[in-house]
PASEBA-1860 file (N, C-alpha, C; in nm, 3 decimals):
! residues 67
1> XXXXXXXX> -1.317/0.189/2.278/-1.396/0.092/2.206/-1.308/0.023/2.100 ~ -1.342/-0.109/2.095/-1.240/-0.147/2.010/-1.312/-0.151/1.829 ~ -1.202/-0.178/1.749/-1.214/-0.168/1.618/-1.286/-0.248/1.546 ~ -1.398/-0.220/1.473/-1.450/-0.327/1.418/-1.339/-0.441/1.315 ~ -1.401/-0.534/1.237/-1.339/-0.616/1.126/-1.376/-0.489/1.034 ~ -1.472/-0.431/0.995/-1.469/-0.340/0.856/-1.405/-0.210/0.890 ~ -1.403/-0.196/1.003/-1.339/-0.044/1.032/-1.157/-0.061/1.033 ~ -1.107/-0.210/1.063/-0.974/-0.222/1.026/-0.986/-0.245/0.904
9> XXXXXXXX> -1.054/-0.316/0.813/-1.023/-0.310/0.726/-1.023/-0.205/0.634 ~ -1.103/-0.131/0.673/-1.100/0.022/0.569/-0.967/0.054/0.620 ~ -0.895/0.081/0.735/-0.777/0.136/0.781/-0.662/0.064/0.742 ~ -0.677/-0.019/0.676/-0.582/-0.145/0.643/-0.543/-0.050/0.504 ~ -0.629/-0.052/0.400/-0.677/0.020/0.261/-0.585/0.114/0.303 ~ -0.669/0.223/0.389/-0.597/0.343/0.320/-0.495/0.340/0.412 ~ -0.401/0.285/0.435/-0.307/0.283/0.497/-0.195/0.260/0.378 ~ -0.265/0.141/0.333/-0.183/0.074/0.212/-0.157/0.172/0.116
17> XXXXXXXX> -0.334/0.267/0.091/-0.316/0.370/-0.017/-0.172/0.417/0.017 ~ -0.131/0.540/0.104/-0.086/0.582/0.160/0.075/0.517/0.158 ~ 0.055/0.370/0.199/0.198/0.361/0.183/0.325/0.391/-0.002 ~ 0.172/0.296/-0.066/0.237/0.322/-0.252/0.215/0.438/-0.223 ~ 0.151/0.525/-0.202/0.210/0.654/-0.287/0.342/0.714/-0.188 ~ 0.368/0.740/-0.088/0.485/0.763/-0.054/0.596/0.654/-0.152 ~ 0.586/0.531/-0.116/0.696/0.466/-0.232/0.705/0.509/-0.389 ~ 0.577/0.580/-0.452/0.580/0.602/-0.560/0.682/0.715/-0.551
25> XXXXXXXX> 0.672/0.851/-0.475/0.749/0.946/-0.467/0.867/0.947/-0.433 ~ 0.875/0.795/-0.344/1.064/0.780/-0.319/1.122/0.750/-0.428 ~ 1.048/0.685/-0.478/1.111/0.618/-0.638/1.149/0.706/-0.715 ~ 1.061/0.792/-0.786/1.068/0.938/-0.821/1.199/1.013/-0.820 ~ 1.215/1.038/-0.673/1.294/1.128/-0.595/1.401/1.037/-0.633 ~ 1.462/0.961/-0.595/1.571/0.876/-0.638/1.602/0.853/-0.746 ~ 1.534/0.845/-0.872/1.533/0.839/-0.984/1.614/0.978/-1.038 ~ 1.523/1.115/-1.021/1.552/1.229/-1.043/1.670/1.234/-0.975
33> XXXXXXXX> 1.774/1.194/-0.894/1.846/1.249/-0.825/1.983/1.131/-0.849 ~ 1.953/1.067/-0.976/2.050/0.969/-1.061/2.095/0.837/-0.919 ~ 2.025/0.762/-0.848/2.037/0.645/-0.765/1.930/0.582/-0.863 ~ 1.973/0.468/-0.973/1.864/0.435/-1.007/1.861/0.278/-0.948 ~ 2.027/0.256/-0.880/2.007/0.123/-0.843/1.911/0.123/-0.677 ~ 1.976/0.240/-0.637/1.841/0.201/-0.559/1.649/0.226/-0.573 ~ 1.627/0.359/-0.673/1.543/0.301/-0.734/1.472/0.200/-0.792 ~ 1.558/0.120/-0.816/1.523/-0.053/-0.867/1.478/-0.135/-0.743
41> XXXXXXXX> 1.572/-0.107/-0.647/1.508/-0.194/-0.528/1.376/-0.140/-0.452 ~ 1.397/-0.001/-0.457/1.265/0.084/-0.439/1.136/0.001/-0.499 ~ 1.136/-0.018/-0.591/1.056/-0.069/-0.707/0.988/-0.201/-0.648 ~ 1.080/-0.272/-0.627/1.038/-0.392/-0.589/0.979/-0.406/-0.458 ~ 1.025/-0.304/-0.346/0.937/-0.275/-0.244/0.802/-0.234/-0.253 ~ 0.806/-0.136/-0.355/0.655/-0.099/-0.417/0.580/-0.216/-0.470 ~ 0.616/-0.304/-0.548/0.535/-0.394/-0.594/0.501/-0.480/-0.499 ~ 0.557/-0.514/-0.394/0.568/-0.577/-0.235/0.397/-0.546/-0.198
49> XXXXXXXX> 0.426/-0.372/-0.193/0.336/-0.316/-0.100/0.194/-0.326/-0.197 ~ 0.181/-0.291/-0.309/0.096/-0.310/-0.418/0.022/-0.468/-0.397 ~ 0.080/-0.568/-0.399/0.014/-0.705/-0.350/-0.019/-0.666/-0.213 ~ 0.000/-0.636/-0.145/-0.087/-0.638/0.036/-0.135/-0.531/-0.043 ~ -0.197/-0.439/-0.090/-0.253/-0.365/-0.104/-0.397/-0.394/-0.163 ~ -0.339/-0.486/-0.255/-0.469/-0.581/-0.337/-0.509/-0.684/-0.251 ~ -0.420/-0.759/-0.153/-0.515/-0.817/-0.044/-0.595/-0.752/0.068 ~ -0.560/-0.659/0.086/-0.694/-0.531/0.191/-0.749/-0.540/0.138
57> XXXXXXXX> -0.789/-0.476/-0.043/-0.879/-0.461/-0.083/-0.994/-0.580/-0.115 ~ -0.887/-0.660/-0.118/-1.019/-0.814/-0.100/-1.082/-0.810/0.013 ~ -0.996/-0.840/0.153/-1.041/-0.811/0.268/-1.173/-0.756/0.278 ~ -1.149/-0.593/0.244/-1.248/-0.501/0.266/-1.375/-0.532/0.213 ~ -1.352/-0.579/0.101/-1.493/-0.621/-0.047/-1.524/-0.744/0.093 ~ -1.458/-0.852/0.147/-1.572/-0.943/0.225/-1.658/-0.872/0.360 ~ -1.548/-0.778/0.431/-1.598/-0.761/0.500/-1.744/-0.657/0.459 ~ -1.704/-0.579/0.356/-1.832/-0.525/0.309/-1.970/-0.605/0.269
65> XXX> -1.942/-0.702/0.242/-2.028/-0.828/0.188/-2.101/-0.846/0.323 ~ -2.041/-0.891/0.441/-2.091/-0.944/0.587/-2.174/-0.854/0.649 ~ -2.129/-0.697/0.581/-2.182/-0.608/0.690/-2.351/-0.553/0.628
END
């Protein structure tokens, strides 16, 4: 059966959840382990993922609206 629009979009979410927090912990880990230049770029991948993260969550809020 295929996927609804709200059922990807919930999977969209916590996918996204899911991705920041792994990037939060790479960051972390790299940090603690004195790479802070790549920490820095880490960073900016995170903030990457943080905006698509806030667009699912729009997503989700319409498709919740429709349903």
């Amino acid at each position: 059966m295929a996927e609804t629009q709200l059922e990807m979009a919930r999977r969209h979410v916590r996918e996204g959840e899911e991705h920041v927090a792994r990037q939060r912990v790479l960051i972390a880990r790299l940090r603690q382990n004195g790479h802070a230049a790549a920490a820095g770029v880490a960073q900016v991948v995170l903030g990457t993922f943080e905006q698509t993260l806030t667009e699912y969550r729009r997503h989700l809020r319409l498709e919740l609206g429709r349903s």
